[in-house]
PDB file of N, CA, C and O in Angstrom:
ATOM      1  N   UNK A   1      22.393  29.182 134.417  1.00  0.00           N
ATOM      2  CA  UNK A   1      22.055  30.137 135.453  1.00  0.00           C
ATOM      3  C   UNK A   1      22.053  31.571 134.904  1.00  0.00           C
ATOM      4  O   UNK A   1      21.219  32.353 135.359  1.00  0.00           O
ATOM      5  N   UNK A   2      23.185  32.107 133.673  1.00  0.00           N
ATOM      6  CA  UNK A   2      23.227  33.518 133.514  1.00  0.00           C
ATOM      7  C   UNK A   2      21.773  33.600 132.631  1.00  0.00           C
ATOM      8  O   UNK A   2      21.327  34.747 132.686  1.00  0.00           O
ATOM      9  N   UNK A   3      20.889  32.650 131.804  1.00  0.00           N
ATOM     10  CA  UNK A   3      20.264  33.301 131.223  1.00  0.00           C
ATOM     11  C   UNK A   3      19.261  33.538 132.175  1.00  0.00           C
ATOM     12  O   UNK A   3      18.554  34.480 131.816  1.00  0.00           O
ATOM     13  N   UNK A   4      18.982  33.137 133.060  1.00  0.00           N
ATOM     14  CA  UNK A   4      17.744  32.775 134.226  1.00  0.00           C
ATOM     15  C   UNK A   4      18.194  34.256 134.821  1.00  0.00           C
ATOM     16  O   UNK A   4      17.478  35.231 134.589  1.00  0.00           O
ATOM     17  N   UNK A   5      19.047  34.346 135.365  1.00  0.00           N
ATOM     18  CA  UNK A   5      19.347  35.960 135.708  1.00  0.00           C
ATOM     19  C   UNK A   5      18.998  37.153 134.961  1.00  0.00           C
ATOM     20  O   UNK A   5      18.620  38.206 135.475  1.00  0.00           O
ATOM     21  N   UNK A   6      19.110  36.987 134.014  1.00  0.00           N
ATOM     22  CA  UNK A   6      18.924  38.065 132.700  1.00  0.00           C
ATOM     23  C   UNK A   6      17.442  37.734 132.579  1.00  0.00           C
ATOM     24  O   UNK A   6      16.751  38.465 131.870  1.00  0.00           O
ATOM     25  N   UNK A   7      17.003  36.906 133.080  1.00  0.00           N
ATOM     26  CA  UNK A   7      15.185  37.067 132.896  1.00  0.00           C
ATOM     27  C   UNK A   7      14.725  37.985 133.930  1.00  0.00           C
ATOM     28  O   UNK A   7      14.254  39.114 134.075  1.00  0.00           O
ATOM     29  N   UNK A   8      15.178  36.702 134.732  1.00  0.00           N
ATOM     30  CA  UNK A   8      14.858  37.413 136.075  1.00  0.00           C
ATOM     31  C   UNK A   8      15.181  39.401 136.532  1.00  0.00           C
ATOM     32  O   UNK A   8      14.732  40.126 137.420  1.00  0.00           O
ATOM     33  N   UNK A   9      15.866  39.558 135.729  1.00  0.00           N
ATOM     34  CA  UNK A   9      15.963  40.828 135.976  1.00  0.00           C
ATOM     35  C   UNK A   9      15.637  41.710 134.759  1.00  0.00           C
ATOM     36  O   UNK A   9      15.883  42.915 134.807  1.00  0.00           O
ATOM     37  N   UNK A  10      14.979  41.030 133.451  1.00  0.00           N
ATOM     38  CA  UNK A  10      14.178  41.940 132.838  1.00  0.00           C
ATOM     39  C   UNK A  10      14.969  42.257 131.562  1.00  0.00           C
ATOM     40  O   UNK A  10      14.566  43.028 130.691  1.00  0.00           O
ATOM     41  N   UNK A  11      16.234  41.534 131.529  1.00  0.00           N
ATOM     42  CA  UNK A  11      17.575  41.654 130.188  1.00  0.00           C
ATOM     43  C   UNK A  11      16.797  40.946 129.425  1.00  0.00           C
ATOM     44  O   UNK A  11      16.053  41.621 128.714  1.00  0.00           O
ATOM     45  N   UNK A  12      16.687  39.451 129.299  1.00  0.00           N
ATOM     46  CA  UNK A  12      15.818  38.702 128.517  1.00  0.00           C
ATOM     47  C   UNK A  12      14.324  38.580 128.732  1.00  0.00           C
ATOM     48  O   UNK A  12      13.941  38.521 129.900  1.00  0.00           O
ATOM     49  N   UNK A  13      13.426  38.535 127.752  1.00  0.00           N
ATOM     50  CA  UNK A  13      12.213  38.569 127.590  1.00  0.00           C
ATOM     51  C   UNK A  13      11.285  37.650 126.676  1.00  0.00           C
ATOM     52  O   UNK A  13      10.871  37.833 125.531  1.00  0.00           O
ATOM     53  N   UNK A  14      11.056  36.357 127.776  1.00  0.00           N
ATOM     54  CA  UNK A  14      10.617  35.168 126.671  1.00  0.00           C
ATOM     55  C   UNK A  14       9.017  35.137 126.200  1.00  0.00           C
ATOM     56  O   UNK A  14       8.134  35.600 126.922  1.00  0.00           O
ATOM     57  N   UNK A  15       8.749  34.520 124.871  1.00  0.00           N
ATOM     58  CA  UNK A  15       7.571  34.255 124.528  1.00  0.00           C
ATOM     59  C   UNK A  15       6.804  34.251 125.288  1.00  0.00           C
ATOM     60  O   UNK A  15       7.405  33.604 126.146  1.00  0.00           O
ATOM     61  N   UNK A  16       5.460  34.568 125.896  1.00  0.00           N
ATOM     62  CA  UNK A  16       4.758  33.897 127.080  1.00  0.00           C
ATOM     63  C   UNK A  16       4.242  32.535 127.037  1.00  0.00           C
ATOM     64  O   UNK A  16       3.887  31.859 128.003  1.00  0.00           O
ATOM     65  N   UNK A  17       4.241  32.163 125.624  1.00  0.00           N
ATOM     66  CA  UNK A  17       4.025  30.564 125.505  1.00  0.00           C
ATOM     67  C   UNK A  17       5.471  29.801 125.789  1.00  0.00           C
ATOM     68  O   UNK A  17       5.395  28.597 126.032  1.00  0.00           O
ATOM     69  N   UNK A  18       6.846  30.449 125.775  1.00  0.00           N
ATOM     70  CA  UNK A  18       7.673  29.902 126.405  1.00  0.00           C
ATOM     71  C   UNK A  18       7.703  30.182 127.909  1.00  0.00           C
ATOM     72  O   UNK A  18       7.676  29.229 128.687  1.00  0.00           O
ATOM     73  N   UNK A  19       7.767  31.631 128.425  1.00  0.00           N
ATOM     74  CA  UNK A  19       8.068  31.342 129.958  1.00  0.00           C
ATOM     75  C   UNK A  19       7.224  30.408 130.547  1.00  0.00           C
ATOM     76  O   UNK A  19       7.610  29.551 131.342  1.00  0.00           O
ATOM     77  N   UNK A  20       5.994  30.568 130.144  1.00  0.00           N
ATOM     78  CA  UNK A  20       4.422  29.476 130.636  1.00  0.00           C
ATOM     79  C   UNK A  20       5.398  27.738 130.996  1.00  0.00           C
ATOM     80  O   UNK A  20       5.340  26.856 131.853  1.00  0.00           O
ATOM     81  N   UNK A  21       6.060  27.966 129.985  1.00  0.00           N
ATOM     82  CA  UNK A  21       6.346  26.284 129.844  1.00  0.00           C
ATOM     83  C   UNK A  21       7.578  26.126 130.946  1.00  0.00           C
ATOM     84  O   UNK A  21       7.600  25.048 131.540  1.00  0.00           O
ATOM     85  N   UNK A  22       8.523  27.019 131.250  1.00  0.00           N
ATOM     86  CA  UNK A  22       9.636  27.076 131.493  1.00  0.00           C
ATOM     87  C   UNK A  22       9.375  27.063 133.147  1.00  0.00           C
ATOM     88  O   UNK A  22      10.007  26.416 133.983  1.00  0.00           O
ATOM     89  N   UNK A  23       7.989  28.187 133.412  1.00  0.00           N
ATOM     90  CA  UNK A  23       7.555  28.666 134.615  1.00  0.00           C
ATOM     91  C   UNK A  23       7.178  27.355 135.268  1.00  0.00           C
ATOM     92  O   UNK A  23       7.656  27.036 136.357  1.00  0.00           O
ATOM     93  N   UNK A  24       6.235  26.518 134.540  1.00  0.00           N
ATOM     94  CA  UNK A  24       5.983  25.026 135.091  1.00  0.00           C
ATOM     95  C   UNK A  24       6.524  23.852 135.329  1.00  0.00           C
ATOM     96  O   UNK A  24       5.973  22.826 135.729  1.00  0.00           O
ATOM     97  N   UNK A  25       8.468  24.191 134.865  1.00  0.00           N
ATOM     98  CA  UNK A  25       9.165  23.305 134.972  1.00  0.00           C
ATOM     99  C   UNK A  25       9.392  22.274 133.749  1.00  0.00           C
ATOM    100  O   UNK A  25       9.979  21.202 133.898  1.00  0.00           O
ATOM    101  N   UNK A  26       8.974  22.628 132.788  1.00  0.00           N
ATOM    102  CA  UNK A  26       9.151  21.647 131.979  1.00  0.00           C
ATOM    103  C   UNK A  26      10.697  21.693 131.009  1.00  0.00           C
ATOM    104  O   UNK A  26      11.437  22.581 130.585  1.00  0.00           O
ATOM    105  N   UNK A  27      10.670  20.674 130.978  1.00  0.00           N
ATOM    106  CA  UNK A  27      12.020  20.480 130.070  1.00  0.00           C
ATOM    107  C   UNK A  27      11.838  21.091 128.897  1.00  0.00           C
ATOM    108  O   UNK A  27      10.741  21.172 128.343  1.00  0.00           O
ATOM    109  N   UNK A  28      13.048  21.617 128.395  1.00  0.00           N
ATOM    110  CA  UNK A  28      13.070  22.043 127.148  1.00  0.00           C
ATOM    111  C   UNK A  28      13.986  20.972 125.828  1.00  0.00           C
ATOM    112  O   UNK A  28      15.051  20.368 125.958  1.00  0.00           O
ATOM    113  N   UNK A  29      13.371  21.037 125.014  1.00  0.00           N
ATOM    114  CA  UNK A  29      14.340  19.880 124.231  1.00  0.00           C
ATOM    115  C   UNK A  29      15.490  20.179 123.616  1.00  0.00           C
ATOM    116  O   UNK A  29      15.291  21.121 122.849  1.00  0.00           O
ATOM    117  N   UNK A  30      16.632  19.805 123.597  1.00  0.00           N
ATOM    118  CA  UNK A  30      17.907  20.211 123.471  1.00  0.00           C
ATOM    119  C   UNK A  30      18.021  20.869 122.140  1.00  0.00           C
ATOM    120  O   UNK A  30      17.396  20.408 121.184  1.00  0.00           O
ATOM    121  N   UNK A  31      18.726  21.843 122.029  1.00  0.00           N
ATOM    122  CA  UNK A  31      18.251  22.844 120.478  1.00  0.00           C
ATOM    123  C   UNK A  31      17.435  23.542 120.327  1.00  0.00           C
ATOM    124  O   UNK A  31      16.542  23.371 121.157  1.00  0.00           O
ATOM    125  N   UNK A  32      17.166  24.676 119.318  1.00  0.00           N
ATOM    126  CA  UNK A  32      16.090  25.029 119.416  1.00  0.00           C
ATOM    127  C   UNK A  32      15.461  26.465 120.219  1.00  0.00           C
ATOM    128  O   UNK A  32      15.811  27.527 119.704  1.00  0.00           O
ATOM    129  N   UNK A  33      14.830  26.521 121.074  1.00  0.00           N
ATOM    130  CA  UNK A  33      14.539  27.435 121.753  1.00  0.00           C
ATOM    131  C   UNK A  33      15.769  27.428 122.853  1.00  0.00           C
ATOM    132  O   UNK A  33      16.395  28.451 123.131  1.00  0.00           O
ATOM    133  N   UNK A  34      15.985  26.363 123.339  1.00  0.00           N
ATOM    134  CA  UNK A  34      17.211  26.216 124.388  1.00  0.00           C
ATOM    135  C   UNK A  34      18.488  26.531 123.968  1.00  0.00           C
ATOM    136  O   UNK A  34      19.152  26.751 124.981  1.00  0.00           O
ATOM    137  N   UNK A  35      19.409  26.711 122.605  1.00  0.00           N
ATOM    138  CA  UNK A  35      19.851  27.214 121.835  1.00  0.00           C
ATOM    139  C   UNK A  35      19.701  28.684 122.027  1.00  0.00           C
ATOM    140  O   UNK A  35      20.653  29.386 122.369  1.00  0.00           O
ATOM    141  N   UNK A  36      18.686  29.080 121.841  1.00  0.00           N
ATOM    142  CA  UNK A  36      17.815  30.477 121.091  1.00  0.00           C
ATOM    143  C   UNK A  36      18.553  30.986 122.442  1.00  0.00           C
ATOM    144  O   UNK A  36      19.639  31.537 122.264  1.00  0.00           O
ATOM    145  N   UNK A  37      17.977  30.835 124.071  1.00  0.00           N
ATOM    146  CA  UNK A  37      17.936  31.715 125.035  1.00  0.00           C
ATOM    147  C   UNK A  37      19.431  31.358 125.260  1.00  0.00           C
ATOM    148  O   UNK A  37      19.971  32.252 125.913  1.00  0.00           O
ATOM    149  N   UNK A  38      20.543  30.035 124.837  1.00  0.00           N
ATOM    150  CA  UNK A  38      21.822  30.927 125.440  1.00  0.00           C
ATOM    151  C   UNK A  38      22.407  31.675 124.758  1.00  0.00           C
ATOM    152  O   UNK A  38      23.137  32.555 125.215  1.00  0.00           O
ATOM    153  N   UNK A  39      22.205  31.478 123.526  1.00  0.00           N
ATOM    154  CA  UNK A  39      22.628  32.768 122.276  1.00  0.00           C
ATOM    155  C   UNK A  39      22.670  33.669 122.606  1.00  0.00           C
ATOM    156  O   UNK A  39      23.678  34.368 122.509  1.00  0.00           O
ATOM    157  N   UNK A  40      21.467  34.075 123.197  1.00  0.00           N
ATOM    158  CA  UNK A  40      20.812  35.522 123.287  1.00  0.00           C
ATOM    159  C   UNK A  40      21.542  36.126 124.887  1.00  0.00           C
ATOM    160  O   UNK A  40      21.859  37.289 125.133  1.00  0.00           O
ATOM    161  N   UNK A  41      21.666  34.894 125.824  1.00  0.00           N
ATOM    162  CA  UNK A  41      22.291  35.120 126.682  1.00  0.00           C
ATOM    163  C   UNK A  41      23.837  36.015 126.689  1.00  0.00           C
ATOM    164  O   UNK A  41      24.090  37.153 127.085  1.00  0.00           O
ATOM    165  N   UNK A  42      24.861  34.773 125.963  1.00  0.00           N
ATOM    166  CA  UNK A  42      25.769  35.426 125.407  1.00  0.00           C
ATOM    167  C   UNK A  42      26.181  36.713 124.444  1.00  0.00           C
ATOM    168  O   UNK A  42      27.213  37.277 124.080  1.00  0.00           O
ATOM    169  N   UNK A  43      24.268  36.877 124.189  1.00  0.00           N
ATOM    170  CA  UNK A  43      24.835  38.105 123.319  1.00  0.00           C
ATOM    171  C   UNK A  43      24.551  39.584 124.768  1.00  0.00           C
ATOM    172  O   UNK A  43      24.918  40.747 124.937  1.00  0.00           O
ATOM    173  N   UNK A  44      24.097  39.041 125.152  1.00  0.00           N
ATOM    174  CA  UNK A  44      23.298  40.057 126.231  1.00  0.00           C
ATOM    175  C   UNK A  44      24.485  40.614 126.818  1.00  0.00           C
ATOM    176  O   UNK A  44      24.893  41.775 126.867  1.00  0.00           O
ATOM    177  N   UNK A  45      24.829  39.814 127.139  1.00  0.00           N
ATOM    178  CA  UNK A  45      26.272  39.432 128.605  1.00  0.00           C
ATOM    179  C   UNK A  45      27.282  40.357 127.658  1.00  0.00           C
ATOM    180  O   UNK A  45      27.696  41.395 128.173  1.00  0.00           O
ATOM    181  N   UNK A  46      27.810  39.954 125.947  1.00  0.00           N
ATOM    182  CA  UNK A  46      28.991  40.959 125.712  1.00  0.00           C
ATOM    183  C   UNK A  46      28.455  42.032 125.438  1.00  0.00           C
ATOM    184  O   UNK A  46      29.308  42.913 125.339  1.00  0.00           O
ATOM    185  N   UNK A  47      27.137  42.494 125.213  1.00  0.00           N
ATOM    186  CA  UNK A  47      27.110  43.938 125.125  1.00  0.00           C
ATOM    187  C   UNK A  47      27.110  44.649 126.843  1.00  0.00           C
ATOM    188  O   UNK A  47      27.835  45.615 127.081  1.00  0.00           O
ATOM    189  N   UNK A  48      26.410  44.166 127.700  1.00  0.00           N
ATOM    190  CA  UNK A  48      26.687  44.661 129.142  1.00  0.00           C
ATOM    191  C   UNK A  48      28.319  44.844 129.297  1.00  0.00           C
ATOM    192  O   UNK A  48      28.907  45.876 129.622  1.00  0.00           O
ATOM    193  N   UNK A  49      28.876  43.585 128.983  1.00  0.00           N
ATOM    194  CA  UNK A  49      29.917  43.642 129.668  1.00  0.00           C
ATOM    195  C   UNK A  49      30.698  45.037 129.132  1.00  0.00           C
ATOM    196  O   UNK A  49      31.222  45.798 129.945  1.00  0.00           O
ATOM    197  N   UNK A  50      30.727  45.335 127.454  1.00  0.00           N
ATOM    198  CA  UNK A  50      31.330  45.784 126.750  1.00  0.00           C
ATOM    199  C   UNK A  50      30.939  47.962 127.346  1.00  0.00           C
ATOM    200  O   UNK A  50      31.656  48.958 127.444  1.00  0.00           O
ATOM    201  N   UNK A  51      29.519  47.683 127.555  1.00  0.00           N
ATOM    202  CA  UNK A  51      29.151  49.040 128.673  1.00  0.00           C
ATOM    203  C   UNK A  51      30.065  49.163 129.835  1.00  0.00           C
ATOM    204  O   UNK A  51      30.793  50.142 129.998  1.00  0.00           O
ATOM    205  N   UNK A  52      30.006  48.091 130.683  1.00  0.00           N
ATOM    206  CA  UNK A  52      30.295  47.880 132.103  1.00  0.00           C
ATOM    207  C   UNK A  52      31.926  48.340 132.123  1.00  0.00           C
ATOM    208  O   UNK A  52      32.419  49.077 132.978  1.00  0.00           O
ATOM    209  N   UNK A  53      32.658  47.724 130.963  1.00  0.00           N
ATOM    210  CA  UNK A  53      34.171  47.882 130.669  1.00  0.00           C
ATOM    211  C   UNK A  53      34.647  47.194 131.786  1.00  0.00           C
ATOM    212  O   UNK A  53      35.181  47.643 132.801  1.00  0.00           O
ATOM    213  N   UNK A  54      34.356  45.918 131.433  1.00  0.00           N
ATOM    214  CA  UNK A  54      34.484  44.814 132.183  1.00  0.00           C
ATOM    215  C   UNK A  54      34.473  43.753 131.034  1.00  0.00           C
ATOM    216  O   UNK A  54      33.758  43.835 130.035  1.00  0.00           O
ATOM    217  N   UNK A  55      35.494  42.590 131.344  1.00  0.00           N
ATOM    218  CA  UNK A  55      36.093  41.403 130.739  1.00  0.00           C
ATOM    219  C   UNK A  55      34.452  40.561 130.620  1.00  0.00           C
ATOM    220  O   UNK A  55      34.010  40.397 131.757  1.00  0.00           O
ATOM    221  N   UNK A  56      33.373  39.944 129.385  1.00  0.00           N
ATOM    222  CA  UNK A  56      32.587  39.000 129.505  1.00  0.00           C
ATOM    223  C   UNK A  56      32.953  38.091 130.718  1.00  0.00           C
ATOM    224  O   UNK A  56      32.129  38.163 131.630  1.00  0.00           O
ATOM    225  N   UNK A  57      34.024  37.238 130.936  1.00  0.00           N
ATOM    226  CA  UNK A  57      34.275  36.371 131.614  1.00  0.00           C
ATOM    227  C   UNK A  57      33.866  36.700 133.210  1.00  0.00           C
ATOM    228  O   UNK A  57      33.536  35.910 134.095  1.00  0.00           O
ATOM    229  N   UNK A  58      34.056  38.595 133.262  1.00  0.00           N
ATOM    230  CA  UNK A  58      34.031  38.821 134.798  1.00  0.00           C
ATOM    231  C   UNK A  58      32.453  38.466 135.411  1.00  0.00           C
ATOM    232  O   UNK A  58      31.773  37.901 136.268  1.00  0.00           O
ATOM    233  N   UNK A  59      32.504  39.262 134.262  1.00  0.00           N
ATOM    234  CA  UNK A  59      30.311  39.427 134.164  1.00  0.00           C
ATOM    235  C   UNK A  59      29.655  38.008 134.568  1.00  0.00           C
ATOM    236  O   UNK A  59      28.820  37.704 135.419  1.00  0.00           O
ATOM    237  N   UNK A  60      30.322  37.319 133.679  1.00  0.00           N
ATOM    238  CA  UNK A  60      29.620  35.838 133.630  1.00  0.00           C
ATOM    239  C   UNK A  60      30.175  35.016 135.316  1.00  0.00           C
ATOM    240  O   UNK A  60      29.528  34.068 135.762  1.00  0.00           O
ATOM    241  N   UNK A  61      31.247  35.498 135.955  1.00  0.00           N
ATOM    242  CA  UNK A  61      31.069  35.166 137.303  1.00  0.00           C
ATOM    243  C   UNK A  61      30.334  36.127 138.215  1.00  0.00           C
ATOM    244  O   UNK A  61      30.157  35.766 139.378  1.00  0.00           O
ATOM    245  N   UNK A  62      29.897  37.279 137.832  1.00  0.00           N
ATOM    246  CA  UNK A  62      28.668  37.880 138.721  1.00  0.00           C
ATOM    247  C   UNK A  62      27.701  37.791 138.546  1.00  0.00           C
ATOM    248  O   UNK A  62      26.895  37.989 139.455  1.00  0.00           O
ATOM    249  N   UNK A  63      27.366  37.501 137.476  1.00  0.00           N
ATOM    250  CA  UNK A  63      25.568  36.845 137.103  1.00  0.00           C
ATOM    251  C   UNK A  63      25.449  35.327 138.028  1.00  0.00           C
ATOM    252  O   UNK A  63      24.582  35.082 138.867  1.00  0.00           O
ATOM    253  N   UNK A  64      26.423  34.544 137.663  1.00  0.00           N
ATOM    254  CA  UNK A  64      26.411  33.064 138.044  1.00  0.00           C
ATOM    255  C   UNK A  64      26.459  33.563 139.551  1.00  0.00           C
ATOM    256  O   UNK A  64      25.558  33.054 140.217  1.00  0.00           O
ATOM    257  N   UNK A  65      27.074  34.212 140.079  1.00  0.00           N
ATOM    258  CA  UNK A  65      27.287  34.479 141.720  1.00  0.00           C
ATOM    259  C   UNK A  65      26.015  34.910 142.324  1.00  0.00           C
ATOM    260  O   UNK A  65      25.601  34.719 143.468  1.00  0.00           O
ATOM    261  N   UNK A  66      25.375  35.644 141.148  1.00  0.00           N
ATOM    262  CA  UNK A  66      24.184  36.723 141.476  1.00  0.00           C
ATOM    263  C   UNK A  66      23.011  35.692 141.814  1.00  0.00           C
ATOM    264  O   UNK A  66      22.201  35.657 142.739  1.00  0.00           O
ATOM    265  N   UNK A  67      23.239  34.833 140.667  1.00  0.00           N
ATOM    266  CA  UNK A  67      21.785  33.689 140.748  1.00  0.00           C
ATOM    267  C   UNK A  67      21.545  33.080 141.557  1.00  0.00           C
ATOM    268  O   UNK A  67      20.439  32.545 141.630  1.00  0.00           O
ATOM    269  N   UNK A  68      22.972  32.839 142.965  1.00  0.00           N
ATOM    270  CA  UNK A  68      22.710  31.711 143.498  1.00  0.00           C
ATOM    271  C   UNK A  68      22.201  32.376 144.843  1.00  0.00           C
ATOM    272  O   UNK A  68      22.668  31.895 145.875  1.00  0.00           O
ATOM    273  N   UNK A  69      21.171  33.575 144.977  1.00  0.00           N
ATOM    274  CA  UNK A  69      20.274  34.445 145.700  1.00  0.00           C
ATOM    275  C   UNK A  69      19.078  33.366 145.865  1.00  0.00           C
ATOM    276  O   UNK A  69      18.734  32.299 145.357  1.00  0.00           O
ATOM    277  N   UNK A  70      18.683  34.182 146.783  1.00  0.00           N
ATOM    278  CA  UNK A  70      17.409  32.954 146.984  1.00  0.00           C
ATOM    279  C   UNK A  70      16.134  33.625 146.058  1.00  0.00           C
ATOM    280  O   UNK A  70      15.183  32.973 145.627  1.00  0.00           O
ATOM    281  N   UNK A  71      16.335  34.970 145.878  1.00  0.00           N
ATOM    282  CA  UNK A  71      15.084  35.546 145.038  1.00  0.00           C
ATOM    283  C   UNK A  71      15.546  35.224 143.969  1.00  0.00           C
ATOM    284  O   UNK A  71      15.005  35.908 143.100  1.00  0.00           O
ATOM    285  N   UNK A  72      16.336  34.474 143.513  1.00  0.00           N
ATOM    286  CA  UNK A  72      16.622  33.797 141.670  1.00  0.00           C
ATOM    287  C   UNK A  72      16.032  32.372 142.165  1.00  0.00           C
ATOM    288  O   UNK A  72      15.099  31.721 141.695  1.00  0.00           O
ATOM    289  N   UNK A  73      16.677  32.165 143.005  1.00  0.00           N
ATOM    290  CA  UNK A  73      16.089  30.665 143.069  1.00  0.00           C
ATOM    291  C   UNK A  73      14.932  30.561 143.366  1.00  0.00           C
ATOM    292  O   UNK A  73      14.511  29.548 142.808  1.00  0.00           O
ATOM    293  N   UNK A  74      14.074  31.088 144.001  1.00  0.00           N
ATOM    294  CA  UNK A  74      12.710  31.000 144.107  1.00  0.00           C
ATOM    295  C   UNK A  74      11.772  30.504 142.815  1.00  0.00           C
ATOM    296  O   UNK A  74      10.765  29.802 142.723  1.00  0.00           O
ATOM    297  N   UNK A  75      12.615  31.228 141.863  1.00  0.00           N
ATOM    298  CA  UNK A  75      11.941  31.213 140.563  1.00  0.00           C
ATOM    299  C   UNK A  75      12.471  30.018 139.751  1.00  0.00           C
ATOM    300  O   UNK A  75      13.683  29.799 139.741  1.00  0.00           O
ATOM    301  N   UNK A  76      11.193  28.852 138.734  1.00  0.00           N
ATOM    302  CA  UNK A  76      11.863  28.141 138.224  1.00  0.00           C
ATOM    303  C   UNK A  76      12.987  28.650 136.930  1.00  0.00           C
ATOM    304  O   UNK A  76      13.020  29.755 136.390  1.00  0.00           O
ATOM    305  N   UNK A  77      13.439  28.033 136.789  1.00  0.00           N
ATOM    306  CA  UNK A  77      14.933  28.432 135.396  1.00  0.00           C
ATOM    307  C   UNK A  77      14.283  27.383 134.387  1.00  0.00           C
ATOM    308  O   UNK A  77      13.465  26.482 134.576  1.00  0.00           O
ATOM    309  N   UNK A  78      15.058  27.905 133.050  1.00  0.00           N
ATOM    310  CA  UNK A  78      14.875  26.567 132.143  1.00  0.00           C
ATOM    311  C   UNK A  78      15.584  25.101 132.201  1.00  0.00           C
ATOM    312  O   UNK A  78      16.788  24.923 132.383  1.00  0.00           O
ATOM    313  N   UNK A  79      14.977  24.473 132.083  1.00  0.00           N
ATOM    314  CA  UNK A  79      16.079  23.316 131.662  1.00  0.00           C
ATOM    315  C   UNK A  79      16.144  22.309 130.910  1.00  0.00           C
ATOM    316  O   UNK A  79      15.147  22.268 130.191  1.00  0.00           O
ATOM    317  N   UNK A  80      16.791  21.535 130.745  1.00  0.00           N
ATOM    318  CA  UNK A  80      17.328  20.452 129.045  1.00  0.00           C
ATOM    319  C   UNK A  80      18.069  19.666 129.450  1.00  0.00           C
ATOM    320  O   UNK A  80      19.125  19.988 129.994  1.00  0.00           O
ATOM    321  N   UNK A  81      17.751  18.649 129.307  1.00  0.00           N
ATOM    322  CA  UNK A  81      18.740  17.780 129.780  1.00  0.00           C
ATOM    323  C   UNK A  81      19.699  17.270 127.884  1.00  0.00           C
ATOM    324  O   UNK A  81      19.272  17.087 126.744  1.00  0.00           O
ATOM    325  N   UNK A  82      20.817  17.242 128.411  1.00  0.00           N
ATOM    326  CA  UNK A  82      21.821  17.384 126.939  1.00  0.00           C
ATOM    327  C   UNK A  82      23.482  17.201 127.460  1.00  0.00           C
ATOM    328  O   UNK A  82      24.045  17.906 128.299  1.00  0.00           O
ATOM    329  N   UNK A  83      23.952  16.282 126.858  1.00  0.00           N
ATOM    330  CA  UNK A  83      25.587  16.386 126.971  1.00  0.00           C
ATOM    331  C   UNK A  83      26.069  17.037 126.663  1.00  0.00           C
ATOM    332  O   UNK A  83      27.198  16.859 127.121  1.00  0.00           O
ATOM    333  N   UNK A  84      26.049  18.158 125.881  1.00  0.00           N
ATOM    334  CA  UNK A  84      26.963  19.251 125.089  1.00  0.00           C
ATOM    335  C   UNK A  84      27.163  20.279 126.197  1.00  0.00           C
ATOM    336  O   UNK A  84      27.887  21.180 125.771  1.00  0.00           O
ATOM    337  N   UNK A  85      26.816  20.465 127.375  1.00  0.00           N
ATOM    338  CA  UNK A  85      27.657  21.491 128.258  1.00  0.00           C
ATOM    339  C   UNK A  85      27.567  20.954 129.345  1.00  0.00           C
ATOM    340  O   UNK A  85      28.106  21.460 130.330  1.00  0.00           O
TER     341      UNK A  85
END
């Protein structure tokens, strides 16, 4: 959900041959680009947080709180299906 927020609001900025894919719902395959955007997520999140002077952990329950808006949800998110989280 936090990286879908950070799109959605213009923090992250994907390939257009990725959002294209992401926008239509398609799965992403575990690794890889899906990897790539929570990396980037997590890196996003400690530099905000580290501005904000606020704990990562806090951040990461107001993004997750933030997403569950109906103007986040409107929009598709990525997804992967994968056991590792």
């Amino acid at each position: 959900m936090v990286p879908h927020v950070l799109r959605v609001d213009g923090v992250l900025v994907y390939h257009a041959e990725l959002a294209a894919r992401i926008d239509r719902g398609e799965l992403l395959e575990p690794g890889g680009e899906e990897r790539e955007i929570r990396a980037c997520a997590v890196h996003a999140c400690e530099l905000i947080a580290e501005r904000m002077s606020v704990p990562p952990r806090v951040l990461d329950t107001w993004l997750w709180n933030r997403g569950q808006e109906s103007r986040y949800k409107a929009i598709p998110r990525h997804r992967c299906r994968t056991v590792y989280y």
